[in-house]
Every structure is written in C-alpha cells, then in structure tokens.
Steps between C-alpha positions, in 0.01 A plus 500: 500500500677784301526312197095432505457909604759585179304264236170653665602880484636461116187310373294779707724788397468335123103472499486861625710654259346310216111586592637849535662556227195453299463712155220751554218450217482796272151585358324817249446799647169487307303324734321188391177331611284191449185373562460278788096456566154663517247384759141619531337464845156604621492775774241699716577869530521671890141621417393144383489486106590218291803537303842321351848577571768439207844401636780536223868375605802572294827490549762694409904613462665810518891545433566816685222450745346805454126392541243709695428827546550721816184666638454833433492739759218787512703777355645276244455588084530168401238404239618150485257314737496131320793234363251245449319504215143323377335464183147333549335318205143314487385248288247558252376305262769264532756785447719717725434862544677782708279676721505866495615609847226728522270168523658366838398606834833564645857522369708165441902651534642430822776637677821203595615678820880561536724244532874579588786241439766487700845363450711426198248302353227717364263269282154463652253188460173445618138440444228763540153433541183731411178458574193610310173597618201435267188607781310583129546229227491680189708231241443130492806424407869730516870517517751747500823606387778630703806631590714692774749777453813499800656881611700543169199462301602173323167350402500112528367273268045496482340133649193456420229236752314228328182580425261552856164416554341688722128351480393146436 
C-alpha cells in the first residue's frame, strides 16, 4: 500500500513541478493587433428607425499589459480621452477615400477602459469588440484603418477591414 502511495506521490509531485515550472512567454511592449471579422446587421432604433450596426472584432497582445485607460475623474486635466483610434474610408468610384472627420455624425475613437494585471506575469491578450451605428447611410461601401495606443503611448501596428457594404 505504501509502495503504490510512493510511486503515486512522485509521478504527482513530478507532473506538478513540471506544469509549473513552465517558461513564461515574453512578448513587445508595442502592442499588436489583427483583424478578426466585420459583421453588418440590421437594427431598429428605441424610437423605431431602420438602421445597421457594424461589429468589428480584433484581437490583440500587449507585453507589459498596459492596455486601457482609467476614467477620468471631474477635476481631472487629462486631455487624453481615446486609445483607440479610427480612420474611415468610402469607396468611390472604385477607389478608397478618407473621409474628412468633419463629414461624420459622431466621433469614431473609443476609449479601452483600464485593465490592471496582476502577478508576475504582466502580458495581456484579448479580443475587443466595437460596434458601429450607421442610423443614416451615407457610403455604399467603407472600411477603416486602425490602431490602439496602451498607457506608455506605444502605438501598435494599423489593421485595416475588408472592404464593407453597407447597402445592396
């Protein structure tokens, strides 16, 4: 009975030490993200209009985890309200062009709320979805370019979506 407990507790003991003694992956602090997927979906407004909704997923890596930004509190200076970044184009006449951000209804830089890490390893993965609102369809066809920038103000690489038709 000892002998079985022995050969148990050293193939148990071994199998511990070996999954925890794992090498912890070391990534960029420059934070890196790619393009997963756009969908387009019709929607109906809370006051009933006819609209779309855009959902873009992307994932992404940090090394040092320092994704997100903390909200600012009402006395706060900070002028540093986004880390996600959009660049919309449409399609005309078969050819890409940026659209002045004076042209769209509302802003398209979001905020990535705070995100602490905790313990000894710091690197951060994930996948972060947006959603767009198009209640007035002003392009037939769009994509945009992105990017995000973490805490330190690395800037990661710019994805850009497929082309997006927004009409039929």
């Amino acid at each position: 009975m000892t002998r079985g407990f022995s050969i148990f507790f050293i193939l148990f003991a071994g199998w511990v030490l070996f999954f925890s003694c794992r090498k912890i992956e070391s990534y960029p602090e420059i934070p890196f993200i790619e393009f997963k997927s756009f969908t387009v979906q019709d929607t109906v407004d809370l006051l009933g209009n006819q609209g779309k909704v855009g959902e873009l997923v992307f994932s992404f890596v940090d090394g040092d985890g320092d994704i997100g930004l903390p909200q600012p509190d009402s006395t706060s200076t900070d002028t540093t309200n986004y880390n996600l970044f959009f660049t919309l184009y449409e399609k005309l006449d078969g050819e890409f062009l940026k659209v002045d951000e004076d042209d769209l209804e509302t802003p398209i830089n979001y905020r990535i709320p705070f995100i602490e890490m905790e313990g000894q390893n710091k690197t951060l993965k994930g996948e972060i979805q947006v959603d767009f609102i198009y209640l007035i369809i002003k392009y037939d066809t769009i994509k945009y370019e992105f990017y995000l920038v973490d805490r330190a103000l690395n800037q990661s690489n710019v994805e850009t979506t497929p082309e997006i038709p927004l009409t039929p």
